[in-house]
C-alpha positions in Angstrom: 0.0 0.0 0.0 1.1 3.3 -0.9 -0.3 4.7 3.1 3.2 6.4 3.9 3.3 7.8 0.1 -0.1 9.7 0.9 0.2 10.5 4.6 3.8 11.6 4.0 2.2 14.4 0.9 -1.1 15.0 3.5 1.2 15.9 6.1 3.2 17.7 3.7 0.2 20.2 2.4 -1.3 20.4 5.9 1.8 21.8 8.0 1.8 21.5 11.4 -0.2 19.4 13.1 -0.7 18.2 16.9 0.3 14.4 17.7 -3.8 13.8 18.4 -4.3 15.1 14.3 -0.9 13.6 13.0 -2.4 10.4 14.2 -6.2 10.6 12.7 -4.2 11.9 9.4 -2.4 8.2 9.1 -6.0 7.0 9.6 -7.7 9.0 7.0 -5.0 8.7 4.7 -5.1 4.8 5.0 -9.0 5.4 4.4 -8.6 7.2 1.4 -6.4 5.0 -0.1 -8.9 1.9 0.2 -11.7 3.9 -0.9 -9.9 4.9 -4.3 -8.2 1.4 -4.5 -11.6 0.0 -4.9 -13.5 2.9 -7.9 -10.5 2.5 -10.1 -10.7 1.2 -13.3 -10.6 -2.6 -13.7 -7.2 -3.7 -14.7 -5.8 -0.7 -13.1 -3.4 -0.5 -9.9 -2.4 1.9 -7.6 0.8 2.0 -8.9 -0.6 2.7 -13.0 -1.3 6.6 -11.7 0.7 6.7 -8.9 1.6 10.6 -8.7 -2.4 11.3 -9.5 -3.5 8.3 -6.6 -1.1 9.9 -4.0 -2.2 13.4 -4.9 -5.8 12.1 -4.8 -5.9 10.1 -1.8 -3.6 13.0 0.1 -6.1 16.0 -0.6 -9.6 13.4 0.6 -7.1 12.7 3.6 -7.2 16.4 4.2 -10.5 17.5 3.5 -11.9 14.9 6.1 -9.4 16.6 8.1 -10.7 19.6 8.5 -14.3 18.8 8.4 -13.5 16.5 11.8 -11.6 19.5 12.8 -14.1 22.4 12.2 -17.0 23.2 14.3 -20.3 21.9 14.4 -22.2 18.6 14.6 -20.3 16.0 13.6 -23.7 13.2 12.1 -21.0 10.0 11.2 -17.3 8.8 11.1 -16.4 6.0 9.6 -12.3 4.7 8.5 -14.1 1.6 6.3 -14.4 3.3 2.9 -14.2 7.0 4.3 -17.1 8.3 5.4 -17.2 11.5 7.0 -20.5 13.1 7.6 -21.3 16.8 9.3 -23.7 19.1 8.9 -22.3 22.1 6.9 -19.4 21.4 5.3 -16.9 24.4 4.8 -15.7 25.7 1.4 -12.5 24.3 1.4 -13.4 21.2 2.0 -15.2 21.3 -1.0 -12.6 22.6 -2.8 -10.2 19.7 -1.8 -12.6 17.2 -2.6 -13.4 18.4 -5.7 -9.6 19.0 -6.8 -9.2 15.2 -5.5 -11.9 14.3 -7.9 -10.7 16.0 -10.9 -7.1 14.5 -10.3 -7.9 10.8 -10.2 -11.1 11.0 -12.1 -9.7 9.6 -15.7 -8.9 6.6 -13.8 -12.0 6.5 -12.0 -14.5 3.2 -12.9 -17.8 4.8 -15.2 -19.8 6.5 -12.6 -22.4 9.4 -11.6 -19.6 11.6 -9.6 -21.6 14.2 -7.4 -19.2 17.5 -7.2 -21.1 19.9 -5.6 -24.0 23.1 -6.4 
């Protein structure tokens, strides 16, 4: 698994962090990386779009990040398949998801892909 790859970019873009968010990064990270391990494209790997999958997998690592992080209610957590539900997400949240999205999605299985309003 490429975990230390994407933790090592996540940790890169997000500068410093306290040991309690360093820690829920690896986990996230390692979250992200199953999650986009299983959409991609049959036949491909990991390894096939490796600079696209860590940048990818990095930026959803971050953006459940700081929705844990910010204020508010905080409606589901989940590391199986990443799952990170609050109620009003923030901005730039959005805007790392959706960068995520447009990275990896040429390699991406045929799918409706939600981006936002």
């Amino acid at each position: 698994m490429m975990t230390d790859l994407v933790y090592a970019q996540a940790a890169l873009l997000a500068g410093q962090l306290e040991p309690r968010q360093a820690e829920l990064l690896k986990v996230l990270c390692q979250a992200a990386e199953v999650s986009l391990r299983n959409r991609l494209r049959d036949g491909l790997t990991a390894e096939n779009c490796k600079a696209d999958f860590v940048a990818a997998a990095s930026l959803f690592a971050l953006a459940a990040l700081n929705e844990v992080g910010q204020a508010g209610t905080l409606e589901e957590f989940r590391a199986g398949d990443l799952t990170v539900k609050r109620s009003g997400m923030d901005t730039s949240s959005r805007c790392l998801q959706r960068q995520a999205e447009l990275i990896i999605q040429p390699f991406l299985k045929d799918g409706f892909v939600f981006l936002g309003v």
